[in-house]
N, C-alpha and C positions, 0 to 999 in steps of 0.2 A: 719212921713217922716224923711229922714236920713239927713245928708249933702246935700245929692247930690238929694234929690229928690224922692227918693225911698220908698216904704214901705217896711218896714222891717217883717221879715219872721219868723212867729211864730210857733215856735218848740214845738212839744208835746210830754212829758215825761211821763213815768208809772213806776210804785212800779215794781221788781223786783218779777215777781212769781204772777204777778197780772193776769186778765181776757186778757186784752188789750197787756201786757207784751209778751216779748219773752226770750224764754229757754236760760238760760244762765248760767255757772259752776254753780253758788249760786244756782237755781233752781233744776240744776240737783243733785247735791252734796244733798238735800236738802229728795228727791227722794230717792238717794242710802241708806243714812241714817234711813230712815223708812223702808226701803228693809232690811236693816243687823237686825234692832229689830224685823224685824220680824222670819227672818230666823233665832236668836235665841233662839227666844220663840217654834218654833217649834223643833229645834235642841234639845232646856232640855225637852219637853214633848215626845220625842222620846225615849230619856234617861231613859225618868222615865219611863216608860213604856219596856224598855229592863231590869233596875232594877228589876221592878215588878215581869215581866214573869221570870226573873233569880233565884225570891227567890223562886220560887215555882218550878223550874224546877231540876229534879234529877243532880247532878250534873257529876253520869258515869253510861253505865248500870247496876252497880250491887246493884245500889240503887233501881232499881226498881222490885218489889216484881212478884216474875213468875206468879203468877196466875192474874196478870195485861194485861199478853201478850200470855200467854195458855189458851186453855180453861179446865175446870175440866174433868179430865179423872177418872174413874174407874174401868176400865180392860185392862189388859196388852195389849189384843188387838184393843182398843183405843190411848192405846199410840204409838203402832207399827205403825200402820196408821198416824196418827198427827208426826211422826217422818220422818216416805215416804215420808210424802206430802211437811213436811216444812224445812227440813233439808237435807244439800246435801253434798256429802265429796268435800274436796277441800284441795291439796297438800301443806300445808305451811311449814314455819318451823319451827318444833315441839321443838326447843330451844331456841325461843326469848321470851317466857313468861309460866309459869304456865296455867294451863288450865284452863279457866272460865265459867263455865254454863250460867250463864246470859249473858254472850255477844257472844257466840255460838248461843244461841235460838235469837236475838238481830238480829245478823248479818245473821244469815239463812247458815250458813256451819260452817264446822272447818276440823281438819284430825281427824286421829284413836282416839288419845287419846283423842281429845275434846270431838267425838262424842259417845267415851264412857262414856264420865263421864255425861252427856246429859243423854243417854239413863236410865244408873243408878240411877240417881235423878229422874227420871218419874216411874221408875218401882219400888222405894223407895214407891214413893208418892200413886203409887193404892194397896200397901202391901207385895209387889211380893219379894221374897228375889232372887237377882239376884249376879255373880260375876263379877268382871272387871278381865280378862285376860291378860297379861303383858309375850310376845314372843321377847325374845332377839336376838333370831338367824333369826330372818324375821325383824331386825331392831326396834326393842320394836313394834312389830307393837300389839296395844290393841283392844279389842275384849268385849263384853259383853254374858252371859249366864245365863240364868236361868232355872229353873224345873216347872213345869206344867205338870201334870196328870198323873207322872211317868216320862216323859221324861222330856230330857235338850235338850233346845233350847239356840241357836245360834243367834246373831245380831253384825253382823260386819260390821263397816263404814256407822249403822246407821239403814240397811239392814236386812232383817230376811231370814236367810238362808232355804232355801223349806227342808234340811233335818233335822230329826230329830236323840237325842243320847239318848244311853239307859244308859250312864258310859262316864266318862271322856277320860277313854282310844280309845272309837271312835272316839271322839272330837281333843285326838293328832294325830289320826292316820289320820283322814279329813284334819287338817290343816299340817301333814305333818311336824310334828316337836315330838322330842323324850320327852320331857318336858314343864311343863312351868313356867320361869323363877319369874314370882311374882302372888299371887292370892289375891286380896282385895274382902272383901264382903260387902265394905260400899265407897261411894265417899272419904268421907273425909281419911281415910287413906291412896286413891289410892293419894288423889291430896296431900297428906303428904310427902307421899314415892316420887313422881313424885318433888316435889317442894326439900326437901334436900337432893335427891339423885342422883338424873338426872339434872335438871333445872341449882344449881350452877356449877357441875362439866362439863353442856356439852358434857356428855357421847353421842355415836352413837351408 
């Protein structure tokens, strides 16, 4: 009893974060800090695992090897097909880059001159000796041809033309042009000529 008579009033305390306890900054703070070590342990295992999959991943299309993403063709008319089916022209502009076969087949279009240099590389690859066509006065617009069984065939923008030529000079007189301005019979010289002769100057 107190002074006055009273019984005095006994207060019960608890540990801060205990059972009986109530949430309090320290409690909580206490909380948030086992939340951030976690969220950084998961943060570096994410890490590591975007490392991981980075060393192993190509790091532009032209690292990745064609017969990764084609499948093996052996006759010209497998490749014409596999060309219909997977490749489509598409108007870009033919002066922002050189032409690249792996990111043409990659992307699934390009314009004339990609998809010729596309077509040439596939009819390389089942034996076929073909040429790449280069028309100044239709805007370079380029073209692919080859011979089979006597005749010369036509594959423009990808396309195989239903006619066939027995001589080049049908081939200028169909597309309607008195010459033709460059004639490659291998990729790499077309994307040679195409890269220091057109690509830096900008020519149209």
């Amino acid at each position: 009893m107190d002074a006055m008579g009273r019984n005095p009033v006994t207060k019960k305390s608890y540990k801060i974060g205990s059972r009986k306890g109530f949430n309090t900054k320290m409690s909580i703070g206490k909380k948030d800090e086992n939340s951030s070590r976690v969220h950084m342990v998961l943060a570096a295992l994410t890490l590591s695992l975007l490392l991981a999959c980075h060393s192993v991943t190509p790091r532009t299309n032209r690292d990745i090897p064609l017969n990764s993403i084609i499948p093996k063709m052996a006759t010209v008319d497998e490749v014409i097909q596999w060309v219909e089916k997977n490749l489509y022209f598409k108007n870009v502009d033919p002066w922002d880059s050189a032409p690249e076969v792996i990111d043409v087949i990659k992307d699934g279009y390009g314009d004339c001159k990609m998809l010729a240099g596309v077509v040439s590389v596939l009819l390389d690859s089942v034996g076929k000796k073909n040429l790449i066509i280069v028309i100044k006065k239709r805007n370079w617009h380029m073209f692919n041809t080859y011979e089979e069984d006597g005749k010369w065939h036509v594959v423009d923008n990808g396309r195989l033309v239903k006619r066939t030529f027995r001589t080049f000079d049908e081939i200028k007189s169909y597309f309607k042009v008195s010459h033709f301005e460059e004639t490659f019979d291998s990729y790499k010289e077309f994307q040679r000529w195409f890269n220091e002769e057109i690509y830096p100057k900008g020519k149209r």
